[in-house]
N, C-alpha and C positions, 0 to 999 in steps of 0.2 A: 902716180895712179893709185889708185884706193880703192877694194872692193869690197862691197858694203853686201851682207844678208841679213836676212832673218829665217831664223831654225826653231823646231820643238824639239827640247831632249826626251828622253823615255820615260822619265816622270812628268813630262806634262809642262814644261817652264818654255816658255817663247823667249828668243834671246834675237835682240837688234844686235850687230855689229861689223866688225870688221875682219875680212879673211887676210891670212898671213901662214903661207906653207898649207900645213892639215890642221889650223887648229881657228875656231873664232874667238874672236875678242869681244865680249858684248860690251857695250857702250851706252850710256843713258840716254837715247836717242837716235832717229836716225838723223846723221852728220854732226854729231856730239864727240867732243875729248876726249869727254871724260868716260874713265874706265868704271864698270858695271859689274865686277867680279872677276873671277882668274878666265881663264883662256880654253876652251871645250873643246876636244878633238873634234874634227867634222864625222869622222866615222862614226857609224852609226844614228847624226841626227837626222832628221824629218826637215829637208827645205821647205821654209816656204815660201809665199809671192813676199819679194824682198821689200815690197813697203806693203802701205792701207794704202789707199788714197784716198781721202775726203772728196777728190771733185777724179771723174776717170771721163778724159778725152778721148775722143775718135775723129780724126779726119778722114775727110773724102774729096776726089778729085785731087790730089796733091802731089802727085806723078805726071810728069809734060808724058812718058811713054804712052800709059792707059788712056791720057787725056786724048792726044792722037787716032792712037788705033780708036778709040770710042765717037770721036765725032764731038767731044767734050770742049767748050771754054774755058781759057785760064782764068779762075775766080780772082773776083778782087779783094775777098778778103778771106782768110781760112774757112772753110765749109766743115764745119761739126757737131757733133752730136755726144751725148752725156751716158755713159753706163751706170746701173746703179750699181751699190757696193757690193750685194750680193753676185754680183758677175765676174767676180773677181774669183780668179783660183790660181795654182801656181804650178811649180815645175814635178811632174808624176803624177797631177793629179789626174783622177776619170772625169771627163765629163758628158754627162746622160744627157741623149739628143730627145726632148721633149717628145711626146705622138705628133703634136701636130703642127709641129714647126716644118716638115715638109724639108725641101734641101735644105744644108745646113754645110756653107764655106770656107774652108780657114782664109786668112787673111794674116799672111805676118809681116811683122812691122817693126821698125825702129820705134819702141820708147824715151820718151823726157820724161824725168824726173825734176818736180821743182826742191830746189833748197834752201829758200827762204821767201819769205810772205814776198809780193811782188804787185804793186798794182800802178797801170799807165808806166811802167818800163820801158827806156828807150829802147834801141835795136841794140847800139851799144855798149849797153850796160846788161841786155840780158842775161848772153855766159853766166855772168858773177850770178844768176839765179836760179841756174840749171846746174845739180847738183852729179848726176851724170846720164846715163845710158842702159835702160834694159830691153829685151827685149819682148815682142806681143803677138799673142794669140787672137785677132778680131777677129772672132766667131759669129756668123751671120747668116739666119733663118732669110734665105732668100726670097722665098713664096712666101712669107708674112710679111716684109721688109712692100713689096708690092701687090698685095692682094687686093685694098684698094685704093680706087683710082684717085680718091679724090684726097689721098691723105698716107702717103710714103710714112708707113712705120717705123721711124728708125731708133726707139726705143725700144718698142717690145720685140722685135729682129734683131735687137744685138744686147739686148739685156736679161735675157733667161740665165739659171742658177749658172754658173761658170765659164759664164761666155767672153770673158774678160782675163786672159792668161797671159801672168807677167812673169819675168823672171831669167832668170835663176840668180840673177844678181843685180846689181847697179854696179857697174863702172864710170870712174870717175876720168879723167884726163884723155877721154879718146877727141878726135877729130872726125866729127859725123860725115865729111867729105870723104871720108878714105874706107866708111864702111859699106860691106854688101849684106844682104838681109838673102836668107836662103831656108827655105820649108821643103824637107823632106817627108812621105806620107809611104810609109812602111816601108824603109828605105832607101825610096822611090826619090829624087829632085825631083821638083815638081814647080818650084817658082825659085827664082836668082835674081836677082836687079841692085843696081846699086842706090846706095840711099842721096849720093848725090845729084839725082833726077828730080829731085823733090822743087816745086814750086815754091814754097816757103820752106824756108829751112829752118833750122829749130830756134835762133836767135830770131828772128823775124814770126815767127808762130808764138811764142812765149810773149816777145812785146806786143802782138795784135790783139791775144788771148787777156792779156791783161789788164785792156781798154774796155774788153766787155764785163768781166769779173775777177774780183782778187783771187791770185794766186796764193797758195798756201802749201808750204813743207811734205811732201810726200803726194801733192797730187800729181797724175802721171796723165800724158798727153802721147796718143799714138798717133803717129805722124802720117798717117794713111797707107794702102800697098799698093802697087805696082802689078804688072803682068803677070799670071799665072795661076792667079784664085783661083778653086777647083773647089766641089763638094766634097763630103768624108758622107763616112757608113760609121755606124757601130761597128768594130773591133776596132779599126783605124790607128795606127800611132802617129801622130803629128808632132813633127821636132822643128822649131823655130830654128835656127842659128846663125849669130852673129860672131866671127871672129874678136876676139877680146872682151867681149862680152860670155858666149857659151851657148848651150843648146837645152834648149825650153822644150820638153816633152810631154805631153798630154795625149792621155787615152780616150777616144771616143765609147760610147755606149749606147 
């Protein structure tokens, strides 16, 4: 197992790499060899969202529980939608709930990370392109999301400045059967489900995703949420966590 960040030191230098004890190793890339300079104590740096991603996924509908209680169809092929990049933010950071986005939900989620370009991928051969596991903040302006009838916003509802919160790491070697995704909201549990409720699971999502467009190295696909979505306020502290993975905290404003 392999745990992969990305950190700013206190002069300013962004460092990809690899965690090992208290110190990281940066590396010439993310899921690279090769070594990028000596080894940075973690104290003291600035986490941040442990990749970019060039393409940022969102599914919906991909829990049999929600689909249930909801009244919902099982889809036949993944139901998602695209964040832009700026929606991206990471573990500590604030994020300011626009005036007029109206409610505004966390949604945590199991992350995939791709690690290598991927396109029309069997089921499997997938794994070999899923590099590993973080976890997500799908933050979603609910009353934008449906305000009108004739045209579900599901860009500008879930793509305002840091509405896309990854983190705190990528782990690699986990078995997404055996994990549960839990969102705490000022200490408070507030959603718990396990990830293998999922309709598509992440080998199966990766190969379907990549019939419609190439995958490429650092793009991160959230695999939908489950039971328990709730609105936040300004002050709010929302903490993601996944066992073997860690806990993804973000502050509301």
């Amino acid at each position: 197992m392999t745990t992969w960040a990305r950190a700013k030191t206190t002069d300013g230098r962004v460092l990809c790499g690899v965690i090992e004890g208290a110190m990281l190793h940066p590396r010439a890339g993310l899921g690279s060899d090769e070594a990028a300079g000596d080894a940075v104590a973690l104290e003291g740096l600035r986490m941040l969202p442990p990749c970019v991603p060039g393409k940022f996924f969102g599914l919906w509908n991909n829990f049999k529980a929600a689909a249930e209680k909801n009244g919902w169809g099982t889809p036949e092929h993944p139901l998602y939608f695209l964040k832009p990049d700026t929606a991206l933010s990471g573990p500590g950071d604030t994020v300011v709930i626009p005036e007029d986005a109206g409610r505004v939900l966390f949604e945590g989620e199991l992350g995939i990370v791709i690690g290598k370009r991927c396109k029309n991928v069997p089921v499997e051969d997938a794994a070999d392109a899923i590099l590993g596991y973080t976890c997500v903040n799908d933050l979603t302006a609910l009353n934008i999301l449906t305000a009108d009838e004739s045209f579900p916003q599901w860009t500008r509802s879930k793509g305002y400045d840091g509405f896309g919160v990854i983190g705190p790491v990528i782990q690699t070697g986990l078995d997404w059967r055996d994990l549960v995704v839990k969102v705490n909201v000022n200490g408070r549990e507030r959603q718990s489900y396990e990830a293998s409720d999922m309709v598509f699971g992440p080998e199966e999502i990766v190969a379907r995703l990549s019939r419609d467009m190439t995958l490429m190295p650092g793009d991160v696909i959230a695999c939908g949420t489950s039971l328990g979505a709730r609105p936040v306020k300004a002050g709010d502290e929302v903490v993601v966590s996944i066992d073997g993975i860690g806990d993804l905290p973000v502050t509301m404003a």
